[in-house]
C-alpha positions in Angstrom: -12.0 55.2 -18.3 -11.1 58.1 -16.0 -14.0 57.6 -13.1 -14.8 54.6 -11.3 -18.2 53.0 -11.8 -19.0 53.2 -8.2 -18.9 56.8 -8.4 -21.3 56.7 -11.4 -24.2 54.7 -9.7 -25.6 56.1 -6.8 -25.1 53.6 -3.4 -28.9 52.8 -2.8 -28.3 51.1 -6.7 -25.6 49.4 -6.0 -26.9 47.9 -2.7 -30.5 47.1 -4.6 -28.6 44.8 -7.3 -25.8 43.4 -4.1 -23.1 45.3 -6.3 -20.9 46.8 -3.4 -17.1 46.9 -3.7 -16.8 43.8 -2.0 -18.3 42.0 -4.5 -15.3 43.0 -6.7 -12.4 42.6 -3.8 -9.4 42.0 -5.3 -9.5 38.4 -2.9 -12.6 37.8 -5.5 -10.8 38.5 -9.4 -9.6 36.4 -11.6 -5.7 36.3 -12.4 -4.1 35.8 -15.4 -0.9 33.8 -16.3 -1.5 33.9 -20.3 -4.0 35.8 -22.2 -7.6 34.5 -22.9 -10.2 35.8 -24.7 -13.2 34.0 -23.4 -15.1 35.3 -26.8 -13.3 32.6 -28.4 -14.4 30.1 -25.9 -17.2 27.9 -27.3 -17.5 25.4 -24.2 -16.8 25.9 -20.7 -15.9 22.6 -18.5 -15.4 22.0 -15.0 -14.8 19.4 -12.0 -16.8 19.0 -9.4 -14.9 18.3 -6.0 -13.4 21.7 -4.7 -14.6 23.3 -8.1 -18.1 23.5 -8.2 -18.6 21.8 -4.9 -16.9 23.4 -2.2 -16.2 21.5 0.9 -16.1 23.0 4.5 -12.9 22.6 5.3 -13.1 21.6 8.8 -15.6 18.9 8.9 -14.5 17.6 6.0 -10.7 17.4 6.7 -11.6 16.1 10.2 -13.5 13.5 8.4 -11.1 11.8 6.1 -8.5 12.2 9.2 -11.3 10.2 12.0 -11.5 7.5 9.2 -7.9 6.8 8.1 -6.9 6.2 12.2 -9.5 4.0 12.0 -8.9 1.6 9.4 -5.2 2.1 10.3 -6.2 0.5 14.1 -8.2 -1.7 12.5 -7.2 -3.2 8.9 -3.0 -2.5 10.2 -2.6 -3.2 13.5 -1.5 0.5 14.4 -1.4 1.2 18.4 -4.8 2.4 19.8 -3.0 5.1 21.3 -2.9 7.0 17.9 -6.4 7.6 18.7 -5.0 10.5 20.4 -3.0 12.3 18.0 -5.3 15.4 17.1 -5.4 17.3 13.8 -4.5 20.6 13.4 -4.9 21.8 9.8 -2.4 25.1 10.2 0.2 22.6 10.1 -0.5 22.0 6.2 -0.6 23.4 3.0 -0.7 22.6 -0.5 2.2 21.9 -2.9 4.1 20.2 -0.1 6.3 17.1 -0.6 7.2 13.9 1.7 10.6 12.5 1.8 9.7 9.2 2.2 13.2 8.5 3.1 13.8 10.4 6.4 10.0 11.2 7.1 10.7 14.8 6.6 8.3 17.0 5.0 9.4 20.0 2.6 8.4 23.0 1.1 10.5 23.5 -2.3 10.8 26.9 -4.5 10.7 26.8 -7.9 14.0 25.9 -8.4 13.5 22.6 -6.3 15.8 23.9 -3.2 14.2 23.1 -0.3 13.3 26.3 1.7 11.6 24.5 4.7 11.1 21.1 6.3 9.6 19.6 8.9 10.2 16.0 10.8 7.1 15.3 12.3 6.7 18.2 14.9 9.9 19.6 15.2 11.1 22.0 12.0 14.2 21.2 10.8 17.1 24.1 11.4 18.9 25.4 7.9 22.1 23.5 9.1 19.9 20.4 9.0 18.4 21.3 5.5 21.8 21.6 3.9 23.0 18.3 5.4 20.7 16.7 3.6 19.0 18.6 0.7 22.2 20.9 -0.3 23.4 18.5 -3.2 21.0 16.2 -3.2 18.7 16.1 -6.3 15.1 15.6 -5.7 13.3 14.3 -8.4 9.6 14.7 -7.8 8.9 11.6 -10.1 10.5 9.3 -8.0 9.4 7.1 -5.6 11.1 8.4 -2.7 8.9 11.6 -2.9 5.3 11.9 -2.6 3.3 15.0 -3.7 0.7 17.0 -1.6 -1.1 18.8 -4.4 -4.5 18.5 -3.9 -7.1 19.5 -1.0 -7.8 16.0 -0.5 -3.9 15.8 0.7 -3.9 17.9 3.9 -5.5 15.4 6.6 -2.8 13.0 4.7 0.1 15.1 5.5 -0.9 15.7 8.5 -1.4 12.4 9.5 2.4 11.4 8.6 3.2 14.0 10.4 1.6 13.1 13.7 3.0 9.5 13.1 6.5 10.2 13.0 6.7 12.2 15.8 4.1 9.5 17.8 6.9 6.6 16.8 10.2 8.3 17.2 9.4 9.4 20.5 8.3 5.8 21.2 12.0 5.0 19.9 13.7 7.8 21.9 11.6 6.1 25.5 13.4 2.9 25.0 10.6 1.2 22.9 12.6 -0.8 20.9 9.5 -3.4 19.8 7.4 -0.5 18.3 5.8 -1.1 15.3 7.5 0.1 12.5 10.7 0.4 14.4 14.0 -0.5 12.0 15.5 -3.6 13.8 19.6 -3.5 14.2 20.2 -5.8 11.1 17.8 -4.6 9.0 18.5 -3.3 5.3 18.3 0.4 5.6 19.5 1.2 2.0 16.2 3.8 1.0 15.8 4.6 4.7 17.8 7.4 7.0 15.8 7.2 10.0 14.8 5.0 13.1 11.4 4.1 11.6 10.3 2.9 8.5 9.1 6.1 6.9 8.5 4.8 4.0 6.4 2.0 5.0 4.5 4.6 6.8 3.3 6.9 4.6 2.1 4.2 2.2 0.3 2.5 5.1 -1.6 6.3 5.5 -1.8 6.8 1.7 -3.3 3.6 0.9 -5.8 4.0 3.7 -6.6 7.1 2.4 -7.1 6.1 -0.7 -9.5 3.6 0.8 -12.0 5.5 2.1 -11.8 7.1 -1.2 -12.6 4.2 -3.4 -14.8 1.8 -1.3 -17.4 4.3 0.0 -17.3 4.8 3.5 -16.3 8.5 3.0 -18.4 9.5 0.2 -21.3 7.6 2.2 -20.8 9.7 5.9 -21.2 13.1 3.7 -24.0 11.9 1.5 -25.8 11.6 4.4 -25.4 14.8 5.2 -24.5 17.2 2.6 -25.0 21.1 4.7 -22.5 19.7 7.2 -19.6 18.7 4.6 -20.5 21.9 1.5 -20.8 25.2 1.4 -23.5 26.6 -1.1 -22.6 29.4 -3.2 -25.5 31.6 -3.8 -23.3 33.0 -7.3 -22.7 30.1 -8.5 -26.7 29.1 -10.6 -26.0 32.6 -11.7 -22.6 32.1 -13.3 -23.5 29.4 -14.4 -26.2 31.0 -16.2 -24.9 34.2 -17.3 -22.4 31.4 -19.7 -25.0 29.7 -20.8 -27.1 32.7 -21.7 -23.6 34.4 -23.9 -24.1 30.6 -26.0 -21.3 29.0 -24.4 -22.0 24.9 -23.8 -21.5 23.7 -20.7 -19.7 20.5 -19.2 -19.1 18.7 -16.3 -15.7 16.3 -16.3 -15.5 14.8 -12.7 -13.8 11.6 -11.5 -17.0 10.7 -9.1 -19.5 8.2 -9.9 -22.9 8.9 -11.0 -24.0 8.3 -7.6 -22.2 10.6 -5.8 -22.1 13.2 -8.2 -26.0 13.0 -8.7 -26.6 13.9 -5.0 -23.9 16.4 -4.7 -24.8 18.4 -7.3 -28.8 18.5 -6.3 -27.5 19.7 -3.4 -25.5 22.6 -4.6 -28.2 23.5 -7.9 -31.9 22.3 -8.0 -34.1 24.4 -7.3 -31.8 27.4 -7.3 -33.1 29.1 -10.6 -36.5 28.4 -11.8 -35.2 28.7 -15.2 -33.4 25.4 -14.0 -35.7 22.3 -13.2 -32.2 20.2 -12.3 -28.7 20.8 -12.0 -28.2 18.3 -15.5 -30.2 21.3 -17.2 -26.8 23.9 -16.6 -24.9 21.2 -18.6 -25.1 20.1 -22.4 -22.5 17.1 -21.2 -22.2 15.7 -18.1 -19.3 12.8 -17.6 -19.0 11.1 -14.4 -16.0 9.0 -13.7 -13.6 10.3 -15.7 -10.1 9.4 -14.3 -8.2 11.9 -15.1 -5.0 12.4 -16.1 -6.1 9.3 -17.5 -9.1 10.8 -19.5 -6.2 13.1 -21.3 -3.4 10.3 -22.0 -5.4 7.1 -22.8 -8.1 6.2 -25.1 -11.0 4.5 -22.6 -14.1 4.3 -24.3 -17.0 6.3 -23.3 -20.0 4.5 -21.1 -23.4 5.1 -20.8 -24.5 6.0 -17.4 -28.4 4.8 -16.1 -28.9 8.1 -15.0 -31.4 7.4 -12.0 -31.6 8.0 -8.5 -29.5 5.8 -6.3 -28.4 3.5 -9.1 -24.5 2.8 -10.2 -24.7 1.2 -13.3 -23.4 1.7 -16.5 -25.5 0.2 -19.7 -22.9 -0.5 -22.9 -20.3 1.9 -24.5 -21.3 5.0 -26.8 -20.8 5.0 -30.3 -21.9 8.3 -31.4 -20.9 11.0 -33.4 -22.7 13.5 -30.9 -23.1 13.8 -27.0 -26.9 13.4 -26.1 -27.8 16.0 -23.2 -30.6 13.5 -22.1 -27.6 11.1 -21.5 -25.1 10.9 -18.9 -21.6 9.1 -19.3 -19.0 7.7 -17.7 -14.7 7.8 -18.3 -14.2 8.7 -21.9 -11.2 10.1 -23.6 -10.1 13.8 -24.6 -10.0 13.1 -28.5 -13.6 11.5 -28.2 -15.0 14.1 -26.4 -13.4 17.0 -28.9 -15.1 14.8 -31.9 -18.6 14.5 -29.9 -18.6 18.0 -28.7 -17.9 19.4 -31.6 -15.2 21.9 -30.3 -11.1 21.5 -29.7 -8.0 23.0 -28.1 -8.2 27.0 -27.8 -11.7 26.7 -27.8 -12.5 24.8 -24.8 -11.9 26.5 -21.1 -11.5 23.7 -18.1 -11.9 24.6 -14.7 -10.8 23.0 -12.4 -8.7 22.8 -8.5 -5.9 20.0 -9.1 -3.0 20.8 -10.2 -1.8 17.5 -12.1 -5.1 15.8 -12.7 -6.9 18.8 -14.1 -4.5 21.5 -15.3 -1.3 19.7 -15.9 -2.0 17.1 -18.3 -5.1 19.4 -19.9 -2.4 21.6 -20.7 0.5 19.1 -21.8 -1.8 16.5 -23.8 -3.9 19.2 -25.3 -4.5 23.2 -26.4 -7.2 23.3 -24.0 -7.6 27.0 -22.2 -7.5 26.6 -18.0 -8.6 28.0 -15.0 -7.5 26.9 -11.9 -9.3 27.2 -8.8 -7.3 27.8 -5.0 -9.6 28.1 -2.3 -6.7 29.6 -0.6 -6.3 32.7 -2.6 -8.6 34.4 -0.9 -6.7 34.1 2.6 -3.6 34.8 0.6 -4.5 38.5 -1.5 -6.0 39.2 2.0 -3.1 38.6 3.9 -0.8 40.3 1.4 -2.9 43.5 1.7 -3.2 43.4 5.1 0.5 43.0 5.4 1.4 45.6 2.8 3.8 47.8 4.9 5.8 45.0 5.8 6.1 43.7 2.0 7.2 47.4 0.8 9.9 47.3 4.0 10.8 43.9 2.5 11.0 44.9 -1.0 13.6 48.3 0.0 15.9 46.3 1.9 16.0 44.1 -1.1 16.6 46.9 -3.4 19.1 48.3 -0.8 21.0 44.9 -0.5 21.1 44.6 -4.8 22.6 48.3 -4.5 25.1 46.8 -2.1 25.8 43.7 -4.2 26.6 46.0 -7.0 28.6 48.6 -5.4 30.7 45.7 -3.6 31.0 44.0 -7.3 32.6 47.4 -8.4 34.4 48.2 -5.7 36.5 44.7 -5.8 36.5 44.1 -9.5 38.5 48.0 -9.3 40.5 46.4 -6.7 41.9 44.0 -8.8 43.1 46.1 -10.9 44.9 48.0 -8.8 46.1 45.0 -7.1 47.4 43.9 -10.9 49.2 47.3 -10.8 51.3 47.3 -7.6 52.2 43.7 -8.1 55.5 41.9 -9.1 54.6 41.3 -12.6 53.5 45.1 -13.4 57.0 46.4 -12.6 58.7 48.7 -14.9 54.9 49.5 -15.5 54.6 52.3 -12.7 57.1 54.1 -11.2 57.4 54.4 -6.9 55.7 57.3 -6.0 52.7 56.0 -8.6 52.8 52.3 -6.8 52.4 54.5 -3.0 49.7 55.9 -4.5 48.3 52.9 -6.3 48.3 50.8 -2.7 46.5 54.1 -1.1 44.0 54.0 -3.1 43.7 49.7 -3.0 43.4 50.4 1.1 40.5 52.7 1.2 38.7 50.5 -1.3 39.2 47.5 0.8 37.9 49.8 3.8 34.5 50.6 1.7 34.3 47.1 1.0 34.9 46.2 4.5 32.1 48.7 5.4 29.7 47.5 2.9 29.6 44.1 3.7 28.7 44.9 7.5 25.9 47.4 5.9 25.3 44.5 4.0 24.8 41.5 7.0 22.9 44.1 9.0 20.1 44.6 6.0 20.2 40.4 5.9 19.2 40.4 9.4 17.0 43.2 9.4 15.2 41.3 5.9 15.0 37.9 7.7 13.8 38.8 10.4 10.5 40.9 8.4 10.5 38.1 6.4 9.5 35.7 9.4 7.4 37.9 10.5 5.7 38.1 7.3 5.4 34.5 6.9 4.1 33.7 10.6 0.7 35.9 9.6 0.0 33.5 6.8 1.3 29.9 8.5 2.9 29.2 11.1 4.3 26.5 9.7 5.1 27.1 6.2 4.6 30.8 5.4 2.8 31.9 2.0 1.3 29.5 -0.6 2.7 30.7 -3.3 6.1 31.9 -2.2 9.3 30.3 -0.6 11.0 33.6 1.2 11.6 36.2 -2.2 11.3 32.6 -4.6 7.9 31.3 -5.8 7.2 28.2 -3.9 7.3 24.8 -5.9 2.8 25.5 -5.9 2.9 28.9 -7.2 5.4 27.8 -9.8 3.2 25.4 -11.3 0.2 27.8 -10.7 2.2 30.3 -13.1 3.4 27.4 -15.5 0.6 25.6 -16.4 -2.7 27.8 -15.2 -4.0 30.4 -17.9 -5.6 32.0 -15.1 -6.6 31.1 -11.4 -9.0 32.3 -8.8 -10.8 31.7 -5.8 -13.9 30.6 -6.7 -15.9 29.7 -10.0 -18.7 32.3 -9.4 -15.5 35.1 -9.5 -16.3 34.1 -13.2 -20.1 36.0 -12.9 -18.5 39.5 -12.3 -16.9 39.4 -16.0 -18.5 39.6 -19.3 -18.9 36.1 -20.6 -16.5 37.5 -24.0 -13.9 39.7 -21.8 -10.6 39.3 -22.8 -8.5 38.7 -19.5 -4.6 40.3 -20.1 -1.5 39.0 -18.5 1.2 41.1 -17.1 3.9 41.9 -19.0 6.5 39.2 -18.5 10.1 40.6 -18.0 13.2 39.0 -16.9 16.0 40.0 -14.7 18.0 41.8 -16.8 14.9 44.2 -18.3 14.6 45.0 -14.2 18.0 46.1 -14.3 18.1 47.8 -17.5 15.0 50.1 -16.4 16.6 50.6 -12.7 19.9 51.6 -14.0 17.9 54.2 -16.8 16.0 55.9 -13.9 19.3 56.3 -11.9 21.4 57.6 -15.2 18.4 60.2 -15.8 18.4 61.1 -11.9 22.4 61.8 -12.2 21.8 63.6 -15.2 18.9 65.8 -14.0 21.2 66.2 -10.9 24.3 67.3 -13.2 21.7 69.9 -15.0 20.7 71.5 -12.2 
């Protein structure tokens, strides 16, 4: 197709029907790590917390932050004092990872290096990195490290944050009697610090965890729902626009009935009047799930009294179908494949965790997914907006490889004319050959000389753009999804284990329910330098022709 479509309708039309090119931003598609064709999707699940329900961020981060102090103060003895440690969110993002060890936080690349780190407030200096991370191995399975992958993680992080710094500068005033301080005799085999880093993030991970599982949280935003979500006006219509192509819908989230029940009222009755509830969008609805655990273990599925403000379950299911009048509770993935009548390639799960939805979906079955970062929208947005700078970025690269290469040529030439003036190639050239052999050696060492200050100069000039670059996306931590020119440790598992990923579910509702989404063409980096050196052996031949 030649002409866009926004030249085809008039803009009265497109206005009428809310059809404007913002509607189909770029910060709004849907991107795509593997192929998928959703015609051969038959059912379409999806979680609820930061999938269909989207949390406002501020409120709800706040939230979980007020309440962990709390039952810090009051279930741990922590000082009153830390009362006073504020939360700012810019100091997080997702896909970080605590070193439970020294109390530093890190941002890794794919390749595990650490590319950034934090001890409480003070970032660490490269010098400081490669003291400690340059051989070290950091397995992320370990108990040493803790993971950061989810939404839910950020006040966490935080948190640990504020706390180290609050302690060590206790330390540092002479406070030897601080809680958590390491006394003098002490075993300090897993610990590198003055604290007990270790013991302190598990102290604010468990009461995390906490407010998680015994209520108080979940009870604060029931009782009021418009302060804690956002409602998406697209999402009853993407929702319906699947159903209406024949696809089944499903809803796999690891909240109780009870919650999930007034949550998803929130976000769905009444919103279509071709919907009396939000349980008529869904042919299956599973509360309680525990995933990974619903994809590695075989729980039984429960039956779920489905009323308002009860939690009760009433026996297990044995059934050969699911019943859309029922509602049930944990379950396992081969059950569900047998009961829903549909398996692997032809079931597409969305959801916004990384391990607990897309991970294991992907390792313990053939399942299609979609993962959901809220972030992505601030991220296309800031790459756009900083799309001068990235191009500046991407020459000097291209500039320094040119360098690289030139350099490698230069010396690997050198040595052999080095070879050729030496002792052991006597007899090989005669004198006035060797004068003109160790000419020729000095004004290649010269060039090379030359290149590597051109060299250190584009370094400089690079870093300092990309600083720059990553100080417009977070202060702290730069991009999401990249670690300087390196996919960050996030973005890597994005790309691994995500078919596709966007912003939003209802990005869904501005595709045809059967479109076929195409990935890029995967190349490595030898088919980049193949194609670069082509172009440049056709530009010296057009050159030589004319």
């Amino acid at each position: 197709m030649s002409k866009s479509p926004f030249t085809l309708v008039p803009l009265p039309l497109l206005q009428l029907v809310g059809a404007d090119e913002e509607v189909f931003a770029p910060e709004r598609a849907v991107y795509t790590n593997r192929d998928l064709d959703l015609s051969g999707i038959k059912v379409v699940g999806f979680d609820m917390d930061y999938t269909l329900a989207i949390y406002k961020k501020a409120p709800m981060e706040q939230l979980q932050y007020d309440l962990t102090v709390e039952r810090l103060i009051t279930n741990l003895g922590y000082p009153e004092a830390i009362r006073e440690l504020k939360y700012d969110p810019s100091t997080v993002i997702r896909g970080l990872v605590v070193d439970k060890r020294t109390g530093n936080t890190l941002k890794m690349d794919t390749h595990g290096r650490v590319a950034r780190a934090w001890h409480g407030q003070r970032r660490l200096s490269v010098d400081e990195i490669k003291a400690l991370y340059a051989h070290a191995r950091l397995r992320l399975g370990s108990e040493s490290l803790a993971s950061a992958d989810t939404l839910f993680s950020m006040p966490e992080v935080a948190l640990y944050a504020n706390l180290v710094a609050f302690f060590d500068a206790r330390i540092e005033a002479g406070d030897s009697a601080a809680p958590l301080s390491i006394p003098a005799d002490a075993p300090t085999d897993r610990l590198l610090g003055r604290i007990n880093t270790w013991k302190l993030f598990d102290d604010v991970r468990e009461g995390i965890d906490a407010i998680h599982r015994d209520g108080s949280l979940k009870s604060v935003i029931i009782a009021d729902l418009p302060t804690y979500f956002d409602r998406d006006d697209e999402l009853p219509l993407t929702l319906h626009k699947l159903r209406s192509a024949g696809k089944r819908l499903f809803l796999l989230t690891n909240s109780f009935w009870m919650y999930t029940d007034a949550v998803m009222s929130f976000l769905l009755d009444g919103r279509l009047k071709e919907y009396g509830t939000w349980r008529s969008y869904f042919d299956i609805v599973i509360c309680g799930g525990k995933k990974p655990a619903f994809f590695t273990e075989r729980r039984p599925f429960l039956e779920v009294l489905a009323q308002k403000g009860i939690e009760q379950t009433v026996g297990e299911v044995d059934a050969e179908r699911f019943d859309r009048a029922r509602v049930y509770q944990g379950g396992n993935i081969s059950d569900f494949e047998r009961m829903a009548s549909a398996k692997g390639e032809e079931i597409l799960y969305v959801g916004d965790h990384i391990f607990g939805d897309i991970v294991r979906s992907r390792r313990d079955s053939r399942w299609r997914t979609c993962l959901v970062v809220e972030e992505l929208e601030h991220e296309v947005g800031g790459t756009l907006a900083n799309s001068e700078r990235i191009e500046a970025i991407d020459d000097l690269d291209g500039r320094r490889h040119a360098l690289d290469d030139d350099i490698a040529l230069h010396r690997a030439l050198l040595d052999r004319l080095e070879v050729a003036v030496s002792d052991k190639a006597a007899g090989v050239v005669d004198d006035a050959q060797r004068i003109e052999l160790e000419d020729a050696a000095k004004r290649l060492r010269k060039e090379i000389d030359v290149a590597k200050r051109s060299l250190r100069s584009l370094d400089r000039e690079a870093q300092e753009h990309q600083d720059e670059l990553d100080k417009s996306f977070n202060l702290s931590w730069g991009r999401l999804f990249k670690a300087s020119n390196e996919l960050s440790r996030f973005g890597a598992q994005v790309e691994l284990y995500a078919c596709c990923y966007t912003s939003k579910v209802s990005n869904f509702r501005h595709y045809s329910p059967m479109h076929y989404f195409r990935a890029p063409r995967e190349s490595m980096s030898h088919d980049a330098s193949l194609t670069s050196s082509s172009r440049k052996k056709a530009a010296r031949s057009r050159t030589a022709a004319g």
